[in-house]
Structures are given as structure tokens and as C-alpha cells.
N, C-alpha and C positions, 0 to 999 in steps of 0.2 A: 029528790036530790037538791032541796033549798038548804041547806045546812049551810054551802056557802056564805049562804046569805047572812048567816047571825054575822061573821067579819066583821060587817057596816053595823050592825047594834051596839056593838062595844061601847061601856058606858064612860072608857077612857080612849084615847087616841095615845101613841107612844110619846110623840110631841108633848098632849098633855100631861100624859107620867112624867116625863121629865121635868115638867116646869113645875109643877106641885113639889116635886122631890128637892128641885132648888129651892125653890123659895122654904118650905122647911127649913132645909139644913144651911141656907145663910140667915136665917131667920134664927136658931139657934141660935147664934152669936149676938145678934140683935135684938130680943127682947119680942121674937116673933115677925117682927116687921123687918122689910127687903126692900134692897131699890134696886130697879132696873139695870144697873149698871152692873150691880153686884149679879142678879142672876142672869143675864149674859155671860159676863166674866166664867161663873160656874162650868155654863152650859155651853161655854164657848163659839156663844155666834153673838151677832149683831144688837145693838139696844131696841131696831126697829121691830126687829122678828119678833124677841121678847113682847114688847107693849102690841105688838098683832095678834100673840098667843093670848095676852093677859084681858085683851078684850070678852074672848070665848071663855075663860073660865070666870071671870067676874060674870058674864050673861048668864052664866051657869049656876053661879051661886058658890062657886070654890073659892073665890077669891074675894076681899074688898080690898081698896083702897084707901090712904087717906086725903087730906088738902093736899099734902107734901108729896104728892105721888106715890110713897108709901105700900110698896102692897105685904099681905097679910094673909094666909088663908083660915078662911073659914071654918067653923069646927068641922062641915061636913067637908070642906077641901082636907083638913087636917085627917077624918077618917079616910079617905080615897087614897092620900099619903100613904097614910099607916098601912092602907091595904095595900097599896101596890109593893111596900118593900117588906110586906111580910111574906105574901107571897115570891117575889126575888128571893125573901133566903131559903123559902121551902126549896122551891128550886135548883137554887145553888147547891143545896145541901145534899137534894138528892142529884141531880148530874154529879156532882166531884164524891160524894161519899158511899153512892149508891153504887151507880152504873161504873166508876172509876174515870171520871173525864177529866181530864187534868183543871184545875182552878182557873185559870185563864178563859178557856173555852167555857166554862161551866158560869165563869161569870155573865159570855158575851151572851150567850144561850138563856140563860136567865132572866138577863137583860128583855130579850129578843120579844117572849114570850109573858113577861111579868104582870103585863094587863090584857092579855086577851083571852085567859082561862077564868074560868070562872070564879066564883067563891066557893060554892061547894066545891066544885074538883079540888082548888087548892087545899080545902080543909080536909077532903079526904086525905090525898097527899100528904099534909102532915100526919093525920093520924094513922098510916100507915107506916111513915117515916118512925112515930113512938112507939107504935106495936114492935119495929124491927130493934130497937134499939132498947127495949123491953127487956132482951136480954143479951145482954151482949156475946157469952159463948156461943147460942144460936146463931147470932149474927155474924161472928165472927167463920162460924162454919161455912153459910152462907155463902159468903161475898168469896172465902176460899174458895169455895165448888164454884162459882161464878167465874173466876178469873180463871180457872183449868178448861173451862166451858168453850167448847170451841162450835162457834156458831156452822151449822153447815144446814142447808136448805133440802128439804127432801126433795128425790127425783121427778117428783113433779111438779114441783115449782109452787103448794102451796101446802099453808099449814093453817093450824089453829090461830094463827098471831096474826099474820098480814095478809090475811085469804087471796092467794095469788101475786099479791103485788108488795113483794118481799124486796126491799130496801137494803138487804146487804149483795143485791145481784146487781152485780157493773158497777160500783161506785166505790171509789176510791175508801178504804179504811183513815182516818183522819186521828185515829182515837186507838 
């Protein structure tokens, strides 16, 4: 039962998602380069917090700086980027177009989880996301039969899906 334990392995921290993710896209406007002001501003906290986080990803290797304070990330900062917000859209994609969670929630949800899964899972995820959309009538039957689909737990309290410890018993429907 160490599986908790991967958590702590995580090769990003959500802090760090987000600061990669600023500095890209104020970086975009910039010619790649970011200043501290500008990805607080983004990220909406403090310039200190900023140049505390930017410490750990420069030791990291995602980030440099220049004389100017400048910072930049790195092409492997720049893949870590990429991957974190490709996985955020599989996500997104599938909560809001899959399961039906409305867009909002589908984002924060997205959000939540967009660096803690893996790579493979997420690339399954997507290719399973292309299989379903492979053809659209299929799909469209699908998601039909899905929303008729009235969840109800068998009399004994387990199934094939959450062996005993089924998540639609006592908790408020939000969705």
C-alpha cells in the first residue's frame, strides 16, 4: 500500500505548473523572456513568492535567467510546459465532453490534476479520447445511452468499478 507514496515523486509540483505555464505565455508576448513582475501579475501573488519558486526551477534546469533578471525557460522547462497543458486539455476534454461536467468545473478539475498523472496515462487518455471520436455516430449513441444511465449501486454495496468503496454513496451529486 506505498502507492501513496508516488504523490511525493511528482516530477512537477502544481506551484511549479503554474510558474512554467506563466512564464510561457508572458513569454509569448516577449520574445520568450519574462520578468517577475509580469509572472506574478499572471499568477496573481507576490514578486517574492515568484523569485522563491524561480529559484527551484532554475536549480532544476527549467528555467535561466539573464543579467536583466530576465527569466526564460528552458527547452526542457519549455517541454514540461507543453506537457502540462496538453495534458490540462485531454482532461478538460474528457470531463466537459466525455463524462458531461459542465466547463467550469471541468476546468478547475483539470487544473487540479494536470501534473500529477502520468504521461502514459495521459496519452492513453487521449487515445482513447480519438478512438471515441473515431466516429462520431458511435459516439454520439454513446454519450446518449450515458446520460439516460442512471447510476444506482448494487445491494451490496460493490461492484466491478470501486470494489466496495463506491463514491456515489452519501455524497452530494455536484454534476
Amino acid at each position: 500500500m506505498d502507492t501513496w507514496k508516488q504523490f511525493e515523486a511528482n516530477e512537477l509540483t502544481h506551484s511549479a505548473a503554474h510558474h512554467l505555464l506563466a512564464i510561457h505565455e508572458v513569454g509569448l508576448q516577449y520574445g520568450g523572456w519574462a520578468r517577475v513582475s509580469d509572472i506574478a501579475r499572471e499568477l496573481q501573488i507576490t514578486r517574492g513568492s515568484v523569485s522563491i519558486n524561480l529559484r527551484a526551477l532554475k536549480k532544476r534546469g527549467l528555467v535561466e535567467t539573464d543579467a536583466h533578471r530576465l527569466v526564460k525557460l528552458t527547452p526542457e522547462g519549455l517541454q514540461a510546459a507543453k506537457a502540462v497543458m496538453a495534458t490540462r486539455a485531454v482532461l478538460k476534454t474528457f470531463f466537459a465532453d466525455v463524462l458531461g461536467v459542465p466547463d467550469i468545473q471541468a476546468d478547475i478539475d483539470s487544473c487540479k490534476i494536470e501534473h500529477l498523472i502520468s504521461h502514459a496515462t495521459a496519452e492513453r487518455l487521449a487515445l482513447f479520447q480519438r478512438f471515441l471520436t473515431s466516429d462520431p455516430d458511435a459516439l454520439q449513441q454513446l454519450l446518449a445511452r450515458f446520460q439516460r444511465f442512471h447510476a444506482e449501486c448494487p445491494q451490496e454495496r460493490s461492484c466491478d468499478v470501486c470494489k466496495g468503496h463506491c463514491p456515489l454513496d452519501g455524497l452530494p451529486h455536484a454534476i
